[in-house]
PDB file of the backbone (N, CA, C, O) and the ligand in Angstrom, with CONECT records:
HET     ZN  A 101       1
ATOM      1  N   UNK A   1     -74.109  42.826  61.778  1.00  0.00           N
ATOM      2  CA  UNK A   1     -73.943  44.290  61.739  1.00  0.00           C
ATOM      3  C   UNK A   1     -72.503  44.635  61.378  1.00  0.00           C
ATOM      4  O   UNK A   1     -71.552  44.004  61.838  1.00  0.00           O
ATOM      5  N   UNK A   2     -72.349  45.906  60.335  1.00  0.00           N
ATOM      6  CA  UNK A   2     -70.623  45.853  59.823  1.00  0.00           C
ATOM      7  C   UNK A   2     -70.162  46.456  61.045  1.00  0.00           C
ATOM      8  O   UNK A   2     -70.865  47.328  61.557  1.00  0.00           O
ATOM      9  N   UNK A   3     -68.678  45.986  61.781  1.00  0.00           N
ATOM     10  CA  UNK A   3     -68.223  45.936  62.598  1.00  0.00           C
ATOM     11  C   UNK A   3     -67.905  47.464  62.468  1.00  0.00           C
ATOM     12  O   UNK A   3     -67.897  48.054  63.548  1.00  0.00           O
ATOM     13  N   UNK A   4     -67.589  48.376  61.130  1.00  0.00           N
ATOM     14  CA  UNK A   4     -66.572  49.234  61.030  1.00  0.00           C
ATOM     15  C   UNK A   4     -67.745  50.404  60.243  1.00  0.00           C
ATOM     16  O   UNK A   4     -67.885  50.207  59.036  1.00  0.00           O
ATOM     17  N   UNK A   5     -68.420  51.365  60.739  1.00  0.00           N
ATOM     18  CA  UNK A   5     -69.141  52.360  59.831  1.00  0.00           C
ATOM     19  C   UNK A   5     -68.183  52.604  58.704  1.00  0.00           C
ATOM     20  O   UNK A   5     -66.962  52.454  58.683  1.00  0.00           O
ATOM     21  N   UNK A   6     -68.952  52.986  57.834  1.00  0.00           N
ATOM     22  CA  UNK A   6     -68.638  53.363  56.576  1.00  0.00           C
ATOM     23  C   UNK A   6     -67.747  52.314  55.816  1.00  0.00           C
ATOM     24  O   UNK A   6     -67.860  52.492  54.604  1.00  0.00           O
ATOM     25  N   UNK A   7     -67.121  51.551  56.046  1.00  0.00           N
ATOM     26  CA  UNK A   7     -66.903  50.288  55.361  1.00  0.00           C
ATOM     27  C   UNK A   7     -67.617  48.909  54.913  1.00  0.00           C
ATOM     28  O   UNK A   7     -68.208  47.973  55.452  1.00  0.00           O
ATOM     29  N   UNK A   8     -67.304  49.236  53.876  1.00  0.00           N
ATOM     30  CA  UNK A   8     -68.285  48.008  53.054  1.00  0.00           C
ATOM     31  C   UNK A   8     -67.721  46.823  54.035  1.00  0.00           C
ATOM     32  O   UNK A   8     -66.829  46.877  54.881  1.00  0.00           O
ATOM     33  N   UNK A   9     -68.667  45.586  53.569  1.00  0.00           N
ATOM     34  CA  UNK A   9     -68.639  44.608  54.479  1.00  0.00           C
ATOM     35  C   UNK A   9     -69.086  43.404  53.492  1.00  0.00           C
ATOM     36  O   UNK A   9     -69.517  43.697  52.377  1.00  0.00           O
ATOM     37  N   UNK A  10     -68.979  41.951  53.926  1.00  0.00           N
ATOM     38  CA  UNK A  10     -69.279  41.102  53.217  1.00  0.00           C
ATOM     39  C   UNK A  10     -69.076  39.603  54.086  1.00  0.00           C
ATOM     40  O   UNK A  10     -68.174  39.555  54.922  1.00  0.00           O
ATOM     41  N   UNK A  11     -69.511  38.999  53.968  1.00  0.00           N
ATOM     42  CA  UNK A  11     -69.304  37.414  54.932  1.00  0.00           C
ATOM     43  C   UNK A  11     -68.263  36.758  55.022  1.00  0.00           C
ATOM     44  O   UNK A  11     -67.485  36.940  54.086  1.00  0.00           O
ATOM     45  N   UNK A  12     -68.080  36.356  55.466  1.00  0.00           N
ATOM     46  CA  UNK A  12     -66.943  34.878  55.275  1.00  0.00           C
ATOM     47  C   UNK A  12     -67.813  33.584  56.209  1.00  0.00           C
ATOM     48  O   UNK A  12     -68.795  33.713  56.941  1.00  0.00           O
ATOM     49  N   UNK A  13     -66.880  32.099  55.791  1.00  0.00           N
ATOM     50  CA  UNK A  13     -67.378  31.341  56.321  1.00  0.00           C
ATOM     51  C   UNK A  13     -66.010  31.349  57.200  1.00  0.00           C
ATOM     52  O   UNK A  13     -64.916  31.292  56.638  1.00  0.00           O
ATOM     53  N   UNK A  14     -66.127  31.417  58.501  1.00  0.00           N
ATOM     54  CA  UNK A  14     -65.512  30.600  59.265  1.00  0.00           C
ATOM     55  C   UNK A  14     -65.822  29.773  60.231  1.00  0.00           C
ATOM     56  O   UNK A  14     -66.639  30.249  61.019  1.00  0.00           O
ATOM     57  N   UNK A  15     -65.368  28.406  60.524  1.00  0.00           N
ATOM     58  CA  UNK A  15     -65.606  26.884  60.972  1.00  0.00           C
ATOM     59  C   UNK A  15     -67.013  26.903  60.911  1.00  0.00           C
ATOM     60  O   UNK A  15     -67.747  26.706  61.879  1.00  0.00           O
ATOM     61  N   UNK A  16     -67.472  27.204  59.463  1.00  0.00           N
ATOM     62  CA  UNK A  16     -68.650  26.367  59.355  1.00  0.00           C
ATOM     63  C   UNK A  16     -69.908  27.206  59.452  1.00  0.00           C
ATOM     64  O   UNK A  16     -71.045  26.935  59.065  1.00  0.00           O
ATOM     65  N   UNK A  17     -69.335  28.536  60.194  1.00  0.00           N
ATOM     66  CA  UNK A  17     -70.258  29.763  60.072  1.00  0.00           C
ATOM     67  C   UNK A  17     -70.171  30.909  60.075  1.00  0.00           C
ATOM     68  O   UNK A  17     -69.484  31.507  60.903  1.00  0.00           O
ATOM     69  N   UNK A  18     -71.113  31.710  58.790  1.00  0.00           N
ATOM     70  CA  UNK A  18     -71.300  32.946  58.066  1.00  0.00           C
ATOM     71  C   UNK A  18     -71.021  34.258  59.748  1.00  0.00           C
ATOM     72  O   UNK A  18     -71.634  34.376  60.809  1.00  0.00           O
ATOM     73  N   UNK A  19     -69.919  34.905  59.204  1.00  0.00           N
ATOM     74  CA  UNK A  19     -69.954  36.181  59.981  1.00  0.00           C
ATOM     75  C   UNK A  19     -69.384  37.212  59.553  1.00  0.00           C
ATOM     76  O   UNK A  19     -68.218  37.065  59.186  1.00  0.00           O
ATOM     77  N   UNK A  20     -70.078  38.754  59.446  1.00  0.00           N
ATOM     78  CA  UNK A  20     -69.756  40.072  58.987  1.00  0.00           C
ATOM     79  C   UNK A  20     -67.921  40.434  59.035  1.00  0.00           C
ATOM     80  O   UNK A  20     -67.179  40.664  59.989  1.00  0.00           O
ATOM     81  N   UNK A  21     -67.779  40.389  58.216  1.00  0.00           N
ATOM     82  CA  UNK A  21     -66.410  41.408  58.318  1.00  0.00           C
ATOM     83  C   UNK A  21     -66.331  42.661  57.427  1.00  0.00           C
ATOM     84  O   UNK A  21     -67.185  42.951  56.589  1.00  0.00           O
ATOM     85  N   UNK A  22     -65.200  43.387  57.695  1.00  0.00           N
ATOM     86  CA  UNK A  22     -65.402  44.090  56.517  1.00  0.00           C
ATOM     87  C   UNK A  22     -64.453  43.798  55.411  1.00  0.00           C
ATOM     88  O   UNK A  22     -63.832  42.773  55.691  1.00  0.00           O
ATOM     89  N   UNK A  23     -64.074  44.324  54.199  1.00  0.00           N
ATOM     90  CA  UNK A  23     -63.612  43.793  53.174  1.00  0.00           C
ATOM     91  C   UNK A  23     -62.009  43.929  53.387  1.00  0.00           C
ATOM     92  O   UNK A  23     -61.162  43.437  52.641  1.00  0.00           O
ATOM     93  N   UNK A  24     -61.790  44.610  54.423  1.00  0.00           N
ATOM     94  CA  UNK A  24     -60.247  44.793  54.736  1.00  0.00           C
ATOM     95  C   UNK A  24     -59.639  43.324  55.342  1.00  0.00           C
ATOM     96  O   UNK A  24     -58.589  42.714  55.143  1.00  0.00           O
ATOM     97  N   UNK A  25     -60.728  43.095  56.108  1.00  0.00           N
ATOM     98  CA  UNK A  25     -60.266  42.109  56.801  1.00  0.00           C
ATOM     99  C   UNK A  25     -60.568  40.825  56.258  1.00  0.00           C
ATOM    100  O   UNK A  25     -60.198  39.821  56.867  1.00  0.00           O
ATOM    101  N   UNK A  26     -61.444  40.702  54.762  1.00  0.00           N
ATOM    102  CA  UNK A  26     -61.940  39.796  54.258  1.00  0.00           C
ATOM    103  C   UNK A  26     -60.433  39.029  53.575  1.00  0.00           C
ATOM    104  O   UNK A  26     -59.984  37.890  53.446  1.00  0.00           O
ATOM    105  N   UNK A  27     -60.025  40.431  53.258  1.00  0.00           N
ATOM    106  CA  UNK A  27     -58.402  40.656  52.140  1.00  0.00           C
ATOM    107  C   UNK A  27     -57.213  39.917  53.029  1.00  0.00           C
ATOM    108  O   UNK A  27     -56.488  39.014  52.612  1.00  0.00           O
ATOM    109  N   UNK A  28     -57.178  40.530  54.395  1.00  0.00           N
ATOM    110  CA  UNK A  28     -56.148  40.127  54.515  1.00  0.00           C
ATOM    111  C   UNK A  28     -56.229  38.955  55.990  1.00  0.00           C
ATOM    112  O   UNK A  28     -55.216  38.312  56.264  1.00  0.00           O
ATOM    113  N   UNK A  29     -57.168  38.833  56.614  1.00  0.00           N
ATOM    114  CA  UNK A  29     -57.490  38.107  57.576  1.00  0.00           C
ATOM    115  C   UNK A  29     -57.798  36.388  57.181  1.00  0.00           C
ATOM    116  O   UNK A  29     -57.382  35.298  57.574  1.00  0.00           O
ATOM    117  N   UNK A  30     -58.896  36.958  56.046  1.00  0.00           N
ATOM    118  CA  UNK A  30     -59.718  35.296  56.153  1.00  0.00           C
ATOM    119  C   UNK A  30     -59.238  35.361  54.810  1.00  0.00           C
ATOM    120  O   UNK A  30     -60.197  35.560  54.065  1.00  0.00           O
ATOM    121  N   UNK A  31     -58.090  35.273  54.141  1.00  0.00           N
ATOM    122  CA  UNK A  31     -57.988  35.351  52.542  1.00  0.00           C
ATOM    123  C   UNK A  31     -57.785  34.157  52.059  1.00  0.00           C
ATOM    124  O   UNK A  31     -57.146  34.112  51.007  1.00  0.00           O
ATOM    125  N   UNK A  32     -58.328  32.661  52.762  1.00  0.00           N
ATOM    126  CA  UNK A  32     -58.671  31.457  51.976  1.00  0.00           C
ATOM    127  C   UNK A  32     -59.837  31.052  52.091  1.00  0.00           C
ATOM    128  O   UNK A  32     -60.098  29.912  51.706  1.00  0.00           O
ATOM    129  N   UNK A  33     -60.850  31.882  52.653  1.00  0.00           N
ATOM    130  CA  UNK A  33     -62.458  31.757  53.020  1.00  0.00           C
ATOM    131  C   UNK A  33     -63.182  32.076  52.117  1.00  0.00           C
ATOM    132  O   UNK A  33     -62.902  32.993  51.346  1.00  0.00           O
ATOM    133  N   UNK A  34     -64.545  31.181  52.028  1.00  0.00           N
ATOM    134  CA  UNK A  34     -65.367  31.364  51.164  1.00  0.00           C
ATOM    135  C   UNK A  34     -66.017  33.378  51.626  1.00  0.00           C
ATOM    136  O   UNK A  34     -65.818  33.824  52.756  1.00  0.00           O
ATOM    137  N   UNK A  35     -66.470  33.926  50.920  1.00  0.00           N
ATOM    138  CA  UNK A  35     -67.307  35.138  50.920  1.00  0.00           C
ATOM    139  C   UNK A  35     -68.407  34.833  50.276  1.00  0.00           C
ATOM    140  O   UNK A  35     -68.545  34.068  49.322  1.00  0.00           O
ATOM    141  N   UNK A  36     -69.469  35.693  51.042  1.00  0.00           N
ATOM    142  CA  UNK A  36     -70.744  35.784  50.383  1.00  0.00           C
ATOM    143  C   UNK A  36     -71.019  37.542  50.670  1.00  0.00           C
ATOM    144  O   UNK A  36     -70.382  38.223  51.473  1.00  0.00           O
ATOM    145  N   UNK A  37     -72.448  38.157  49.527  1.00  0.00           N
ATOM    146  CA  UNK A  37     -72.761  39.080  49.873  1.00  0.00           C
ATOM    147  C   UNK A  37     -73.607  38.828  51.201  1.00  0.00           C
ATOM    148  O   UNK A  37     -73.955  37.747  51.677  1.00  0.00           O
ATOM    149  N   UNK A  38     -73.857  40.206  51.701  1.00  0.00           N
ATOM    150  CA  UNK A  38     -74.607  39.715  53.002  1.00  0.00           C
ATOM    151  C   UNK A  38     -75.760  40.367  53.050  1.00  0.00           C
ATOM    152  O   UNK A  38     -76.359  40.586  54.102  1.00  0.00           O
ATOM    153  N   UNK A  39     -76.206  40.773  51.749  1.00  0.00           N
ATOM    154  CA  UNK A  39     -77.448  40.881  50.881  1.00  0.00           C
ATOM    155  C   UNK A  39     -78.599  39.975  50.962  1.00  0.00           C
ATOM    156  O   UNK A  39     -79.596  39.776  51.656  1.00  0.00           O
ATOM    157  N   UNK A  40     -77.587  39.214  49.231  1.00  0.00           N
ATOM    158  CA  UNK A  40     -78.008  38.442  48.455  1.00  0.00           C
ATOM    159  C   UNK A  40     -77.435  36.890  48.614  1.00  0.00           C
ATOM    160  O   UNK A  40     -77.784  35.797  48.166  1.00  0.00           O
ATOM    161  N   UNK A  41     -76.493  37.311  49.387  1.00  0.00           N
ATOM    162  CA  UNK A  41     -75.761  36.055  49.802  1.00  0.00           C
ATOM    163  C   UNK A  41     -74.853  35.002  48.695  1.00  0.00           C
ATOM    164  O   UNK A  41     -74.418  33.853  48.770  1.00  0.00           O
ATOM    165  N   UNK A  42     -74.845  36.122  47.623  1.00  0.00           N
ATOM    166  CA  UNK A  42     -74.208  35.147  46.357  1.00  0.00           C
ATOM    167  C   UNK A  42     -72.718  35.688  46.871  1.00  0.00           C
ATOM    168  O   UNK A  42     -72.327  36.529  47.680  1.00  0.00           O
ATOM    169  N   UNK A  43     -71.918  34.453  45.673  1.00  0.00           N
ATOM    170  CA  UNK A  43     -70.545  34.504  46.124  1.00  0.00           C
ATOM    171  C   UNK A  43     -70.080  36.049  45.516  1.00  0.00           C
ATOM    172  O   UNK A  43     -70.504  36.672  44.544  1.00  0.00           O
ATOM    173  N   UNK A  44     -68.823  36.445  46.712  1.00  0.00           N
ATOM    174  CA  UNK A  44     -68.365  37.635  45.766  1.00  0.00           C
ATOM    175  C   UNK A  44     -66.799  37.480  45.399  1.00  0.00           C
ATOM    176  O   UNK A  44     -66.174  36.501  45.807  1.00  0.00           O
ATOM    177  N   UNK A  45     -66.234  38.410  44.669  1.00  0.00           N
ATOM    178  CA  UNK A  45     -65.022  38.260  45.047  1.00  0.00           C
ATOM    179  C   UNK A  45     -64.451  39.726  45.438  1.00  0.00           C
ATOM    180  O   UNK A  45     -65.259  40.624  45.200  1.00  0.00           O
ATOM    181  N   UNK A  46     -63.348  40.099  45.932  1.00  0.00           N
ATOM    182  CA  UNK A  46     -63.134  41.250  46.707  1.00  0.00           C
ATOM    183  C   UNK A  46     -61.487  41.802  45.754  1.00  0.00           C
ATOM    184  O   UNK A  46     -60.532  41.102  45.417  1.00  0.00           O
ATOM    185  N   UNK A  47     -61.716  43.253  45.563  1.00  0.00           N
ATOM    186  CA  UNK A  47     -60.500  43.382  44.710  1.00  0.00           C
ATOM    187  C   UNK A  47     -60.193  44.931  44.936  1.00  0.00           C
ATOM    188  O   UNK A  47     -60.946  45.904  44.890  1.00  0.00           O
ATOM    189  N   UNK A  48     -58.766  44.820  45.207  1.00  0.00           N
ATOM    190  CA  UNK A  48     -58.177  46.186  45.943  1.00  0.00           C
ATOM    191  C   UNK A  48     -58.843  47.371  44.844  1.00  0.00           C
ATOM    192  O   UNK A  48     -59.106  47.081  43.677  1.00  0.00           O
ATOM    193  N   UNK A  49     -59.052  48.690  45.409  1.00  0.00           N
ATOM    194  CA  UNK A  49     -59.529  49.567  44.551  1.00  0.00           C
ATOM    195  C   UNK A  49     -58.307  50.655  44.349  1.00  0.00           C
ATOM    196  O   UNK A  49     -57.987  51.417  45.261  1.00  0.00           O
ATOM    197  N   UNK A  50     -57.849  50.652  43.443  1.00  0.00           N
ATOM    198  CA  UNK A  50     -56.319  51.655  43.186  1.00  0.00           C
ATOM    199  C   UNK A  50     -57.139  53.098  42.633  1.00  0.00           C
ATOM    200  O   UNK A  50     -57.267  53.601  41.517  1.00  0.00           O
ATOM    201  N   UNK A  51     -57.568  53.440  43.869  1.00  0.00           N
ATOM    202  CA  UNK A  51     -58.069  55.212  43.776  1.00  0.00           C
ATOM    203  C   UNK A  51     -57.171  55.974  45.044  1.00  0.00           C
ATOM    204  O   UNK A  51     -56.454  55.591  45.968  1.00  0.00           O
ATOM    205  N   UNK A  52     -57.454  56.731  44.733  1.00  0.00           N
ATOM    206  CA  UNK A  52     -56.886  58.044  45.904  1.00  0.00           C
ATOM    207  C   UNK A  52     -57.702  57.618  47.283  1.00  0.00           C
ATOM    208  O   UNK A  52     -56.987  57.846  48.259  1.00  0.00           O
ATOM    209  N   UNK A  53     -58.784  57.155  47.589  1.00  0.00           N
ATOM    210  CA  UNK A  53     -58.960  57.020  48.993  1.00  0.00           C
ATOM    211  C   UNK A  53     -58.591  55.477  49.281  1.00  0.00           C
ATOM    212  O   UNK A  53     -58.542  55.141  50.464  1.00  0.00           O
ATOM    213  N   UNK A  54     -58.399  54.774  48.554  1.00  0.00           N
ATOM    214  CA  UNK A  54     -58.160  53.462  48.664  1.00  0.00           C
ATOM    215  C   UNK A  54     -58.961  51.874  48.810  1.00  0.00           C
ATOM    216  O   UNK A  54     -59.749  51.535  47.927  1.00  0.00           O
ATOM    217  N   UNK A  55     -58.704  51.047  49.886  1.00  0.00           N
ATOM    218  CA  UNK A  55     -59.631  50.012  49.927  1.00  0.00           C
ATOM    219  C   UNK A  55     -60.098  49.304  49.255  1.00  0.00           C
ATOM    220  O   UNK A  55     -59.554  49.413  48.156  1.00  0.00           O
ATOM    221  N   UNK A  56     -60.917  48.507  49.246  1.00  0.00           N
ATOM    222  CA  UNK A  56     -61.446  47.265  48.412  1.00  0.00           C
ATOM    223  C   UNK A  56     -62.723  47.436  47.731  1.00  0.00           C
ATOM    224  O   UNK A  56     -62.939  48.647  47.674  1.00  0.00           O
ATOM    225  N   UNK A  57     -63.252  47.066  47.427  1.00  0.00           N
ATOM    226  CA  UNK A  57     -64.442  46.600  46.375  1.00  0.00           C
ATOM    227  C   UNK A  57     -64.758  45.315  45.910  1.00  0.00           C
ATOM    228  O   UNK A  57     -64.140  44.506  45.219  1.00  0.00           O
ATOM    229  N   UNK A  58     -66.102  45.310  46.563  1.00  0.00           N
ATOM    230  CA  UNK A  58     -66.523  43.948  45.856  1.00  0.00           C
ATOM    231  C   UNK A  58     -67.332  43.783  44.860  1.00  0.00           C
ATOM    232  O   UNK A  58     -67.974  44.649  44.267  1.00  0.00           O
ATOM    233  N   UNK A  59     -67.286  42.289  44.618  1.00  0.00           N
ATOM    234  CA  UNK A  59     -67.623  41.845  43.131  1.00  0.00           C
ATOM    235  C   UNK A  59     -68.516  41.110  43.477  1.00  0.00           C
ATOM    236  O   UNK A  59     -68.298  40.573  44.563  1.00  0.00           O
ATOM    237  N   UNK A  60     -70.027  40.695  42.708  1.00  0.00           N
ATOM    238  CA  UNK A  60     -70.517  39.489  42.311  1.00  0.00           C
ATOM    239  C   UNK A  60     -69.690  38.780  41.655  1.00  0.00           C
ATOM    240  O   UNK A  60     -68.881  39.446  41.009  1.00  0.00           O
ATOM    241  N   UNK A  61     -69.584  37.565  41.575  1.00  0.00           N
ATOM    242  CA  UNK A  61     -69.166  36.743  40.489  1.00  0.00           C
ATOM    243  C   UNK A  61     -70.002  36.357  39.348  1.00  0.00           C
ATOM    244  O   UNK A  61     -69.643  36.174  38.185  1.00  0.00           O
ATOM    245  N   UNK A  62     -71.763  36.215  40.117  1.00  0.00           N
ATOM    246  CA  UNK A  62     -72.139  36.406  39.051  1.00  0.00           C
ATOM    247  C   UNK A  62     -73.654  37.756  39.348  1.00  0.00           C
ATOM    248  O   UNK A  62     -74.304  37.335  40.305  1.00  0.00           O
ATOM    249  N   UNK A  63     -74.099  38.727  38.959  1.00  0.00           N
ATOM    250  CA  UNK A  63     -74.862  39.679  39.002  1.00  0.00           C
ATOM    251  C   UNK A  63     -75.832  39.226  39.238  1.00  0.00           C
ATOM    252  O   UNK A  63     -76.256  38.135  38.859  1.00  0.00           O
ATOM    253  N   UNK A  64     -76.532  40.302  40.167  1.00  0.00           N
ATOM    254  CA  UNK A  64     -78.097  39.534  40.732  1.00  0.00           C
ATOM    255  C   UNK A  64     -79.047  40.923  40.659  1.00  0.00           C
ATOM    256  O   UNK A  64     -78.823  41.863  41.422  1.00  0.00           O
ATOM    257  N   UNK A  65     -80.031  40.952  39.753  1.00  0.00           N
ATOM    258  CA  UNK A  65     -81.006  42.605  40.131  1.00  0.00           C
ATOM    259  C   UNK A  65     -81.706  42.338  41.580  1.00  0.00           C
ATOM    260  O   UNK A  65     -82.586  43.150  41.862  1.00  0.00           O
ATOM    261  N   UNK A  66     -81.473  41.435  42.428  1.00  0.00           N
ATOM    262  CA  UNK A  66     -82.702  41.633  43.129  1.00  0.00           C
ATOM    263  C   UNK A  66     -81.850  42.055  44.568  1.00  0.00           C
ATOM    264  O   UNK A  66     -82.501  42.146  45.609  1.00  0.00           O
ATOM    265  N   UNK A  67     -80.232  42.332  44.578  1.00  0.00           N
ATOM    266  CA  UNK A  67     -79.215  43.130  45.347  1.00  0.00           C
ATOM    267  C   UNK A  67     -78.989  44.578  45.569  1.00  0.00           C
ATOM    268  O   UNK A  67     -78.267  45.288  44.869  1.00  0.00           O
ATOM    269  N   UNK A  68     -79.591  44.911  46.483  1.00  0.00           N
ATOM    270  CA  UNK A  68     -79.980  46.343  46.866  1.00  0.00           C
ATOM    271  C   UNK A  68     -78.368  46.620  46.612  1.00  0.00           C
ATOM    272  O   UNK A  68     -78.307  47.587  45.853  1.00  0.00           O
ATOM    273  N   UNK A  69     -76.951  46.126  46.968  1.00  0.00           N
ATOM    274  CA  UNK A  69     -75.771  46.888  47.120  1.00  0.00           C
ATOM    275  C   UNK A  69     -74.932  46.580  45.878  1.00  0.00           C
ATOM    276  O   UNK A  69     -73.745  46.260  45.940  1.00  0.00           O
ATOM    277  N   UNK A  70     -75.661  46.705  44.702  1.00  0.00           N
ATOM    278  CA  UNK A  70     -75.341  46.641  43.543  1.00  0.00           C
ATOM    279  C   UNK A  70     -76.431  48.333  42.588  1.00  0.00           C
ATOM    280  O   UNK A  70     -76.799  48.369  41.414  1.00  0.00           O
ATOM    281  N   UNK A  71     -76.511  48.774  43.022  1.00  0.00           N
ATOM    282  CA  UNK A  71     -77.662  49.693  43.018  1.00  0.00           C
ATOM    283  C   UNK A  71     -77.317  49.799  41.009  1.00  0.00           C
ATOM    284  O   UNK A  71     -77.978  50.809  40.765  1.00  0.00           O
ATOM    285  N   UNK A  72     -76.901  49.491  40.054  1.00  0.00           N
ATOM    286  CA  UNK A  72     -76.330  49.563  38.950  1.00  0.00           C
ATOM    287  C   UNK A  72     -77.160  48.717  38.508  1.00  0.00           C
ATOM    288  O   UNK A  72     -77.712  48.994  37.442  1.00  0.00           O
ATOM    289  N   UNK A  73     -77.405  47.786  39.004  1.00  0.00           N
ATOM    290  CA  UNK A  73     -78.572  46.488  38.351  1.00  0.00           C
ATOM    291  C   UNK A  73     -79.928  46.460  39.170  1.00  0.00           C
ATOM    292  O   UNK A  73     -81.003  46.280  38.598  1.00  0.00           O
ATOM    293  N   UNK A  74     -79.839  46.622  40.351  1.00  0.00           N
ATOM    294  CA  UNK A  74     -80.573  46.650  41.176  1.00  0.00           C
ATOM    295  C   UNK A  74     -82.203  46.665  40.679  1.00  0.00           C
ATOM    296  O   UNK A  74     -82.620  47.801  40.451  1.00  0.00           O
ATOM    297  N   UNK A  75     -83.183  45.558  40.481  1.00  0.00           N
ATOM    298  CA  UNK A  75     -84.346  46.055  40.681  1.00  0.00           C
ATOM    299  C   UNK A  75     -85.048  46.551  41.182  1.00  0.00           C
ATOM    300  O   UNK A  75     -86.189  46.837  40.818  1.00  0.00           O
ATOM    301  N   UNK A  76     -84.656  46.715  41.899  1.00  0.00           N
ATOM    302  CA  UNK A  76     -85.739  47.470  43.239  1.00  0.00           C
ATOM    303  C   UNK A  76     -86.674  46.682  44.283  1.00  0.00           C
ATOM    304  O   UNK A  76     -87.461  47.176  45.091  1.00  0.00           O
ATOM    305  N   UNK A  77     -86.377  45.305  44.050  1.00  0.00           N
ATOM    306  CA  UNK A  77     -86.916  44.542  44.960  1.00  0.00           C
ATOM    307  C   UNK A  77     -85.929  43.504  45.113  1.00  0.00           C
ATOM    308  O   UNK A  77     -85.193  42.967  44.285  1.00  0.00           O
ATOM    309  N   UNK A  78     -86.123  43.288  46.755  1.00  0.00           N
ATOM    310  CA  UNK A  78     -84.725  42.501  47.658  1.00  0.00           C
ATOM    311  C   UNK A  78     -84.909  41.030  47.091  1.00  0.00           C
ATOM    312  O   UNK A  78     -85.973  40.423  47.211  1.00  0.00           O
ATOM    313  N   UNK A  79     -83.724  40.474  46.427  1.00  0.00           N
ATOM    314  CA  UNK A  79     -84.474  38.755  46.384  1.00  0.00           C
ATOM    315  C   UNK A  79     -82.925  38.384  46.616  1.00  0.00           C
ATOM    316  O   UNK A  79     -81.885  38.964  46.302  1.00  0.00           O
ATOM    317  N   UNK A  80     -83.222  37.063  47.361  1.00  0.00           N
ATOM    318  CA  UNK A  80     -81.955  36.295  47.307  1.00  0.00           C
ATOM    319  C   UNK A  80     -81.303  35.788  46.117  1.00  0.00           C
ATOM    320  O   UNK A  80     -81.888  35.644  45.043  1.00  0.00           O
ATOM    321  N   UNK A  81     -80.156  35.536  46.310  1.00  0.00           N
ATOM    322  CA  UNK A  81     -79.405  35.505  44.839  1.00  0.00           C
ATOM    323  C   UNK A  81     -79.946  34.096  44.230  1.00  0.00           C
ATOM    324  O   UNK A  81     -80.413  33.490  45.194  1.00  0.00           O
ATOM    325  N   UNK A  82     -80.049  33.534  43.392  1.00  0.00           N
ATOM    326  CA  UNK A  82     -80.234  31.987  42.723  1.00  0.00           C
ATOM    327  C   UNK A  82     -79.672  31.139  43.001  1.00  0.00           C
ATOM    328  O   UNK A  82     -80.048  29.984  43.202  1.00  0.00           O
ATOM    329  N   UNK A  83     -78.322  31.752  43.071  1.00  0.00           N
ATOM    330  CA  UNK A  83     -76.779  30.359  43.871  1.00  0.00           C
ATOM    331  C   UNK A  83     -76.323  30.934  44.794  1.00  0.00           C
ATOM    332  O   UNK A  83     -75.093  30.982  44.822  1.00  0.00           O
ATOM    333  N   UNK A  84     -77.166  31.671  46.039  1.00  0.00           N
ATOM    334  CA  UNK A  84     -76.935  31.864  47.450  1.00  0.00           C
ATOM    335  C   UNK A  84     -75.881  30.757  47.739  1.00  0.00           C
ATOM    336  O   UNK A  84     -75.741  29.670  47.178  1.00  0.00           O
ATOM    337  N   UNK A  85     -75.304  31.212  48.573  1.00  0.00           N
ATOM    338  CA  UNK A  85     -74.079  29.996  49.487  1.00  0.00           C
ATOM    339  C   UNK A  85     -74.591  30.235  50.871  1.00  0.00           C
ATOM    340  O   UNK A  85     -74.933  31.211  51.539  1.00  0.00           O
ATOM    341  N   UNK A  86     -74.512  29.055  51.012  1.00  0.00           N
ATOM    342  CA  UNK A  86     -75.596  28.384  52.320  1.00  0.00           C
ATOM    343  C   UNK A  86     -74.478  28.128  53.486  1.00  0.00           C
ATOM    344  O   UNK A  86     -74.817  27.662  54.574  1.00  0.00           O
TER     345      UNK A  86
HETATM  346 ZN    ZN A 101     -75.477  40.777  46.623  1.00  0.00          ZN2+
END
């Protein structure tokens, strides 16, 4: 569950196991940890957003339609990514 309403959120691995953070803390907390979506579970990468309200944004590395929080590709049906990180 994202620790922080209204902030996006995304995984990290730490010692070995997947847990919610949000992308603030992805940035500056766990910033040699693997990330996954916590979707689709594919890898993402996370990249400051230089707008007026600020914060981060994440990335697939590589695009998945079957990722509800990609709503831009999104098929409309939930599927795990192909190269999920386990
Ligand atoms: Zn995803």
């Amino acid at each position: 569950m994202p620790k922080v309403v209204g902030e996006q959120t995304c995984e990290v691995k730490v010692e070995g196991a997947w847990q919610a953070v949000t992308l603030t803390e992805a940035r500056t907390v766990y910033g040699a940890s693997s990330r996954r979506c916590p979707a689709c579970h594919g890898q993402v990468k996370i990249a400051g957003n230089f707008t007026p309200t600020g914060g981060y944004t994440m990335y697939h590395w590589r695009r998945h339609p079957g990722c509800p929080l990609t709503p831009a590709t999104f098929s409309g049906t939930p599927s795990q990514h192909p190269q999920a990180m386990g």
